[in-house]
C-alpha positions in Angstrom: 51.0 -132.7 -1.3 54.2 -130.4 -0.9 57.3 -132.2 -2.0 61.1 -132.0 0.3 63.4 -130.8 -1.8 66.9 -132.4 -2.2 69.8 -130.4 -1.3 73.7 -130.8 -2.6 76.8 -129.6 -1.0 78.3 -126.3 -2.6 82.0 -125.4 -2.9 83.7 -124.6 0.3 82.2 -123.0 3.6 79.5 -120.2 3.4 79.7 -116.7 4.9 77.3 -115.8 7.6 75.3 -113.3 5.0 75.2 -116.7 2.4 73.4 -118.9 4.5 71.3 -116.2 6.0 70.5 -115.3 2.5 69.8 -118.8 1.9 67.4 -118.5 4.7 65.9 -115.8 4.0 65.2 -117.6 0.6 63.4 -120.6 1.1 61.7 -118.7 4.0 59.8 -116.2 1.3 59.2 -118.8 -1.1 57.6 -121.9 1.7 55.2 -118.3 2.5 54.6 -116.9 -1.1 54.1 -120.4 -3.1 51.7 -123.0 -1.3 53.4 -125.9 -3.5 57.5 -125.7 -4.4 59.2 -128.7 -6.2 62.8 -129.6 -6.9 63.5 -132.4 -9.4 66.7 -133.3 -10.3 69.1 -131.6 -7.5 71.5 -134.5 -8.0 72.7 -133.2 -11.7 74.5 -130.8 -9.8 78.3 -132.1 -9.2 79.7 -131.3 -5.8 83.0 -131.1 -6.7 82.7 -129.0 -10.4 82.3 -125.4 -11.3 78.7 -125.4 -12.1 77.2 -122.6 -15.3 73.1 -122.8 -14.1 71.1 -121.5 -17.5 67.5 -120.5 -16.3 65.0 -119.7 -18.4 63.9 -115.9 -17.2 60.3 -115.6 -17.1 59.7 -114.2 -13.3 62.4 -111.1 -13.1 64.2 -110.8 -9.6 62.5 -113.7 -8.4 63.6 -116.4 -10.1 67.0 -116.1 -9.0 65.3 -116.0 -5.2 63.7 -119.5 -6.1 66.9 -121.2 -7.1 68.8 -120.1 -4.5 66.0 -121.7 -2.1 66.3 -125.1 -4.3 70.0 -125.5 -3.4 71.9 -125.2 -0.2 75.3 -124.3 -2.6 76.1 -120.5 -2.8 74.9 -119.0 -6.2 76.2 -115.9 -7.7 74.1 -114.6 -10.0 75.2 -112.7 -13.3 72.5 -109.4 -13.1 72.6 -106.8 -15.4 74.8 -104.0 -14.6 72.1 -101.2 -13.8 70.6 -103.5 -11.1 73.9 -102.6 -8.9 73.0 -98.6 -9.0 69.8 -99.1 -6.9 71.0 -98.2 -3.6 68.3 -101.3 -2.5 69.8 -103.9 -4.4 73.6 -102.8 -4.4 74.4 -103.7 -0.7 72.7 -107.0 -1.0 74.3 -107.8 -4.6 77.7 -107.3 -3.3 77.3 -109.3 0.0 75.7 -112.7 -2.7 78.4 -112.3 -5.0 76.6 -111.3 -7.8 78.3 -110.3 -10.9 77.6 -107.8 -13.2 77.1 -107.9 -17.1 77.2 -104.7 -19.3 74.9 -105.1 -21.7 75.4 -103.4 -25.0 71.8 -102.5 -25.2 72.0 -100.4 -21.9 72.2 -96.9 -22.5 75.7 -95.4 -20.9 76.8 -98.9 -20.2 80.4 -99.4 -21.0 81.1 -103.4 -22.1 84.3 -103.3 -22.2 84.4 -103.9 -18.4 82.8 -107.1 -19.3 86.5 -108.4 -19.6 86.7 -107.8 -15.7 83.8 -109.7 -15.3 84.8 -112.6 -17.4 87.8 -112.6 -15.5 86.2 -113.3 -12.4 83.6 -115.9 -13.4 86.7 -117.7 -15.0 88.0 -117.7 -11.2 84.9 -118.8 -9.2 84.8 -121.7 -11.6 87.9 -122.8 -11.2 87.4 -122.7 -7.2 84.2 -124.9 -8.1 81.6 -121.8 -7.5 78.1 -122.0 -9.1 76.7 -118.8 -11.4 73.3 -118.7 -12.1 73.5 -117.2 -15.9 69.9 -116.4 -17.6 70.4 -116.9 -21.7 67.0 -115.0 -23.2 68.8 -112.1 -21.6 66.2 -110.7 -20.1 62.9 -111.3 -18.4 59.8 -112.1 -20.6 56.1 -112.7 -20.8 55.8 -115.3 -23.3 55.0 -118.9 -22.9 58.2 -120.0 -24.8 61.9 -119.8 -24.6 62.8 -116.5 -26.8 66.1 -116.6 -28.5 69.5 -117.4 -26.6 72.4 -115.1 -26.4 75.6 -116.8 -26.8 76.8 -115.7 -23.6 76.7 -119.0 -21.7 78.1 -120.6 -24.5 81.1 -118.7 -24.7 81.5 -118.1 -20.7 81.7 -121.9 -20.5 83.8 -122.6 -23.2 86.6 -119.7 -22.6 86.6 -121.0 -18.7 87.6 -124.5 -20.4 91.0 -122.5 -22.6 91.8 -120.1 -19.8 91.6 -122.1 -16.2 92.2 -126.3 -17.9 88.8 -126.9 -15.9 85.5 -128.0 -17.5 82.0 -126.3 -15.3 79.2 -128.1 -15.8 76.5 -126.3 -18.0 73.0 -127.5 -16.5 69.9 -126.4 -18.1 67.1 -125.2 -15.1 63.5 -124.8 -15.6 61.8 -122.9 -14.2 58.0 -123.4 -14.5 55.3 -120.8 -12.5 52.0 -122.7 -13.3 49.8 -119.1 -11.9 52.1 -116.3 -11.9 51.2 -113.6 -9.8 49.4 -115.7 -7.4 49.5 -115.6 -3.9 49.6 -119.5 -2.8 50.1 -120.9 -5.9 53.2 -123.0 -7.0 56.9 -123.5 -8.8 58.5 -126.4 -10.1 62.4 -126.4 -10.4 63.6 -128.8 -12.7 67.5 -129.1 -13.2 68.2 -130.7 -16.1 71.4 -133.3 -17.6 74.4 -131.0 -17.7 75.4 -130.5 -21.4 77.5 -132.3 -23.2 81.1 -130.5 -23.9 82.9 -132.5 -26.4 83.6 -131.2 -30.2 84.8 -132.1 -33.3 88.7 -131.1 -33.4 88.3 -129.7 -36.3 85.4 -127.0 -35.0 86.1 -123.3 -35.1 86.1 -121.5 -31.7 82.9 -119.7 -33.0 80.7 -123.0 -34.4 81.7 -124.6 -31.1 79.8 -121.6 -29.4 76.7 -122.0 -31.8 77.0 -125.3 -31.2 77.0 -125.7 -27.5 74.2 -122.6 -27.5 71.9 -124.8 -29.2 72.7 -127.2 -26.5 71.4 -125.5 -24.0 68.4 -124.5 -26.2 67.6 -128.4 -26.3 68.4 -128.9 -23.1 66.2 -126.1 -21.5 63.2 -127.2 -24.1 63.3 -130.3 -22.1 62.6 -129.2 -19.1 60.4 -126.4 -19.8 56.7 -125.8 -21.3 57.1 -123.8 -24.7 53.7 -123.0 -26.1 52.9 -121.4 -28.9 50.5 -118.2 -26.9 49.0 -117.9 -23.5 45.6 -119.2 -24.7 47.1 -122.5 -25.9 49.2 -123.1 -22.4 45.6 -122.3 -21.3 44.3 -124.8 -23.1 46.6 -127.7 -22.2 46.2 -126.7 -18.6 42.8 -127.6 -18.8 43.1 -130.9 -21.1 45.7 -132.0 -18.5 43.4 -131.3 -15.6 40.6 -133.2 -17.6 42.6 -136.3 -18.0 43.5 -136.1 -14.2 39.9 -136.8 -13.6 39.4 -139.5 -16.2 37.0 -142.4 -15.9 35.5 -141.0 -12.2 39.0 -141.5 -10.2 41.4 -138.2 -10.0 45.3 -139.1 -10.5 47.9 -137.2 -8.4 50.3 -135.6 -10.2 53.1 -133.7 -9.2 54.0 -130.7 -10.5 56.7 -132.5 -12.5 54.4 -135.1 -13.3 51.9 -132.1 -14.5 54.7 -130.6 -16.5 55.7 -133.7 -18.4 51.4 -134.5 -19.3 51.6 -130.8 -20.9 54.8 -130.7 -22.9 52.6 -134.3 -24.3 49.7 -132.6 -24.9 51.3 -130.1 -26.8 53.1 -132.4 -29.1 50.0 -134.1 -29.3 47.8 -131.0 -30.0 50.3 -129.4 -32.8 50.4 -132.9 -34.7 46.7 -132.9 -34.5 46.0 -129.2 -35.5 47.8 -129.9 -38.6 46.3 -133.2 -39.5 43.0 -133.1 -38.0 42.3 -130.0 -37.6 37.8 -130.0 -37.8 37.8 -132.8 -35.0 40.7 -130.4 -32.9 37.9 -127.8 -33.2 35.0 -129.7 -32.7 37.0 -131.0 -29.4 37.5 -127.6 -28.2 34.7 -126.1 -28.2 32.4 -129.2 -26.4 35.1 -128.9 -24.3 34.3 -125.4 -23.9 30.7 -126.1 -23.8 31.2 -128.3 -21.1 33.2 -126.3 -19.2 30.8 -123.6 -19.5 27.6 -125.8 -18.0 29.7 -126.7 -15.1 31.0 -123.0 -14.2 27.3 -122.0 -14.9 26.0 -124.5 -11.9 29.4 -123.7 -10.3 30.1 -127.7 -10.3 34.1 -128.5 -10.4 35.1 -131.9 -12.0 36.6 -133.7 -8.2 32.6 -132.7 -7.2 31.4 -135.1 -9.9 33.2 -137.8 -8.9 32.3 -137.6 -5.0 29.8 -140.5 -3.7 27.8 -139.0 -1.4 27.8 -142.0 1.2 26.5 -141.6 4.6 29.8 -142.3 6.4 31.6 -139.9 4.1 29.0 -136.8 4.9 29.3 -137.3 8.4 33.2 -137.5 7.9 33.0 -134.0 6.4 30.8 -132.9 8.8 33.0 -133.4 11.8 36.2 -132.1 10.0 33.6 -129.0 9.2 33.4 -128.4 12.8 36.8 -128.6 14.2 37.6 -126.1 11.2 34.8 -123.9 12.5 35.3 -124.4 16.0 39.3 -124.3 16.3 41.3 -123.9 13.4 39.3 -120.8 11.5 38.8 -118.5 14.8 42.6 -118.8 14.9 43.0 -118.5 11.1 40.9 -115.0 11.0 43.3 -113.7 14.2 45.9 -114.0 11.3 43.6 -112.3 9.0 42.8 -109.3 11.0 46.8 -108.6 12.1 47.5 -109.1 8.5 44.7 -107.2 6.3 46.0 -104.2 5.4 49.6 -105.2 4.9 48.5 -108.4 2.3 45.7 -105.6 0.8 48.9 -102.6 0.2 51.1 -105.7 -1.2 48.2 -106.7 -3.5 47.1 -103.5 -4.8 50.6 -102.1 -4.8 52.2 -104.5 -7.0 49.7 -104.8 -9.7 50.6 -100.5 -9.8 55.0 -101.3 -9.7 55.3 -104.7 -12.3 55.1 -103.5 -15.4 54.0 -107.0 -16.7 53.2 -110.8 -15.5 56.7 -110.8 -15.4 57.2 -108.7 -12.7 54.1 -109.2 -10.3 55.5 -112.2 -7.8 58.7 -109.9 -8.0 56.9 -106.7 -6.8 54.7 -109.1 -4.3 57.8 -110.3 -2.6 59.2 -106.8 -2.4 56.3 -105.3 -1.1 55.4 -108.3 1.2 58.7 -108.1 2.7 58.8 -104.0 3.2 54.7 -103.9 4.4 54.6 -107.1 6.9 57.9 -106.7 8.2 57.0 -103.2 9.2 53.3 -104.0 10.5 54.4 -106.4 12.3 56.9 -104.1 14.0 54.7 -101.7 14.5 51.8 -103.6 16.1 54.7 -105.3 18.7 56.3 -102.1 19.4 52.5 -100.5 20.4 51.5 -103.2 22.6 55.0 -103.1 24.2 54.1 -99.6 24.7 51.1 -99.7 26.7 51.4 -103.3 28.1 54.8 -104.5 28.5 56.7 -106.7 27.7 55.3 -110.2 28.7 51.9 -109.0 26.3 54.3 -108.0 23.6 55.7 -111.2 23.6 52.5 -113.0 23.9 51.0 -111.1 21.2 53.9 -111.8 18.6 53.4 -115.5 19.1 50.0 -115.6 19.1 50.7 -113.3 16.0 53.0 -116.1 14.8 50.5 -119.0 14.6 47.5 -117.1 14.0 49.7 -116.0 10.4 50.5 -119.4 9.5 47.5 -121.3 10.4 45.9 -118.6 7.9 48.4 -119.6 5.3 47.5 -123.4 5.4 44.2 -122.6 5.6 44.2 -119.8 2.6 41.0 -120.6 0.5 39.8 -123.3 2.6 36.8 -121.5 3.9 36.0 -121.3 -0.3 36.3 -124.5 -0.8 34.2 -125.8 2.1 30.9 -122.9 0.9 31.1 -124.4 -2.6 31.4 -128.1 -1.3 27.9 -127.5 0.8 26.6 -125.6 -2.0 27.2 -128.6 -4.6 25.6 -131.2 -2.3 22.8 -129.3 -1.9 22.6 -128.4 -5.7 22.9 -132.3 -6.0 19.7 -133.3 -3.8 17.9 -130.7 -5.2 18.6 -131.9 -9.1 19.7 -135.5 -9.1 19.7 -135.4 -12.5 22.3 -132.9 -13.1 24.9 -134.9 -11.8 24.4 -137.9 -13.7 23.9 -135.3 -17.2 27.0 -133.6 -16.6 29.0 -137.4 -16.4 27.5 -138.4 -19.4 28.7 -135.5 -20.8 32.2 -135.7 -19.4 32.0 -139.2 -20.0 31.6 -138.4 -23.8 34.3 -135.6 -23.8 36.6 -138.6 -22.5 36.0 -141.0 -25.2 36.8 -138.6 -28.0 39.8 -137.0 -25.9 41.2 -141.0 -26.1 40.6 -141.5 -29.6 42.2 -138.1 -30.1 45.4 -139.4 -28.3 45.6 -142.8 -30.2 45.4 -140.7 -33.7 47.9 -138.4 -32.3 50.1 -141.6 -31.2 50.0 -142.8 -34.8 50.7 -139.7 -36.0 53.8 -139.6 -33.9 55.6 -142.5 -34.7 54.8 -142.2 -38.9 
């Protein structure tokens, strides 16, 4: 179920362009993520300069996702080069982004960095929020990569110059299938940092000091694995315990998030003291999971009691899906093929990592269906008038997002039939494959209770 997000009330009014942008913001993200979560909006003081450090693991579009979890204006710190793309420039300078000269940046001068601290020591003051990124730049690993003491120092030197504290507040950002059309984001902000020191600290520990703050703070609200195969891993442990003892638990996506920063604690603690049982573990894990992709069987399919009130249930729903809501889902479809299919082969081709895909989908997205859409309206205006035009746009309208709530529902519903009848057919490989989760569970909860006592020695 799609959580609301909570909004707080930024500094002073907004500009036309702000709360368009805004908009525009939470518009792409509702289309291009099926689930998107805000926890925590009320860390964010209303009357305070606010310093947001992100982790950076989704290039151009995290900054697009935090500004659709808040209703106050962000200005973004980007890298200097992003303001000579004639794309990005006009739109930079109407957000109020500002820009940071990197030393690493070939023909980059940084000593027009002191202009730029200049002004972020002003919007704080006037209680502005900046969205500040610490790693530096945008990654593909599954862990926070070292901090740059920017932050740190911003913070601190907006303290000595202006009398006014910002708040520092550590965001996570969490994509759990990047790249994904449909899939989902959690936005977690976090306890702003604490900003008192020793007396006696030099200016520079104070930095390294309040850096490591931030570090802690972003660890908390983040997943920091080890490798890709091991956030793999604990994405399917968590979904196993979801399921545990035949009843399936909603989570949350912040619910999800805190079971796998658990699981990982719990993993590395085992690995190290147990390590034959954490491999014996995985791999009937592994086995298991292999039997039920080999029958195509998903774990909510072996918990389902196949009643008689229940099939006809589905059966009705089955039909109105048929009957209705698919004939106007696939109108979507049709008016939107060939955009979504240029969007999805062409940004694989631009990102030059994971990193990069749900940026170049956005871009694309935006540039392809914005100008099919155009097209189509402007041809049937041509040779039918107005009054069709404007009937085909709406009808273009729902037909688009009925698709979009529908996306993969037609899957789901093939493999649901297919199970049942895989079911009457063998009635034994439903009871084998329980027994078998059914033993994966036990040793999964002795596995916890070791790592439990393992913890607290």
């Amino acid at each position: 179920m799609e959580s609301v997000p909570s909004y707080v009330a930024g500094a002073g009014r907004l500009t036309w362009f702000e709360r368009t942008w805004q908009g525009f913001c939470r518009l792409v993200v509702r289309v291009f993520y099926r689930q998107f979560e805000v926890v925590g909006a009320e860390h964010l003081p209303a009357d305070q300069g606010i310093i947001l450090c992100a982790n950076h693991v989704n290039a151009l579009a995290d900054a697009v996702v935090l500004q659709a979890a808040t209703t106050r204006a962000i200005r973004p710190l980007a890298r200097s080069g992003l303001f000579d793309n004639p794309l990005l420039k006009p739109i930079l300078k109407l957000i109020g982004a500002v820009p940071i000269y990197r030393r690493g940046d070939p023909g980059v001068d940084v000593s027009n960095n002191r202009d730029t601290f200049k002004r972020c020591y002003r919007l704080l003051a006037q209680g502005e929020t900046l969205i500040i990124f610490p790693e530096g730049q945008s990654h593909d690993v599954p862990r926070l990569t070292a901090l740059k003491t920017g932050a740190a120092r911003l913070a601190l030197e907006t303290m000595a110059v202006t009398g006014r504290e910002p708040a520092v507040v550590p965001v996570g950002l969490t994509f759990p299938q990047r790249g994904k059309f449909r899939s989902a984001v959690l936005v977690e902000f976090g306890n702003a940092v604490d900003m008192t020191f020793a007396a006696q600290q030099s200016d520079e520990a104070r930095v390294i000091e309040l850096t490591e703050r931030i570090r802690r703070g972003l660890e908390a609200v983040t997943l920091n694995a080890e490798s890709w195969e091991e956030v793999n891993l604990i994405a399917r442990l968590e979904r196993f315990f979801a399921f545990r003892h035949g009843k399936y638990r909603q989570r949350n996506l912040h619910q999800r998030l805190r079971a796998q920063q658990r699981l990982i604690d719990a993993q590395r603690l085992l690995r190290e003291y147990e390590p034959d049982r954490v491999r014996t573990l995985i791999s009937q894990l592994k086995q298991f999971e292999k039997v039920c992709s080999y029958c195509g069987v998903k774990d909510y399919q072996l918990n389902i009691d196949y009643r008689p009130t229940l099939i006809a249930l589905y059966l009705l729903r089955m039909v109105w899906m048929v009957l209705i809501v698919f004939p106007v889902a696939i109108w979507g479809l049709i008016n939107n093929y060939l955009p979504y299919q240029l969007t999805k082969r062409l940004s694989r081709h631009f990102a030059k990592g994971t990193n990069q895909y749900d940026t170049a989908n956005m871009v694309l997205g935006l540039l392809f269906f914005s100008g099919f859409w155009l097209l189509q309206s402007y041809l049937v205006y041509r040779y039918f008038g107005w009054a069709w035009m404007l009937g085909y746009v709406l009808a273009l309208i729902v037909g688009s997002l009925v698709a979009l709530l529908v996306h993969g529902e037609m899957r789901r519903m093939r493999e649901n039939i297919r199970v049942f009848l895989l079911f009457l057919r063998r009635r034994d490989l439903k009871s084998y494959l329980r027994e078998k989760r059914q033993a994966l569970e036990k040793e999964l909860a002795r596995m916890v209770r070791i790592a439990n006592r393992l913890s607290h020695h």
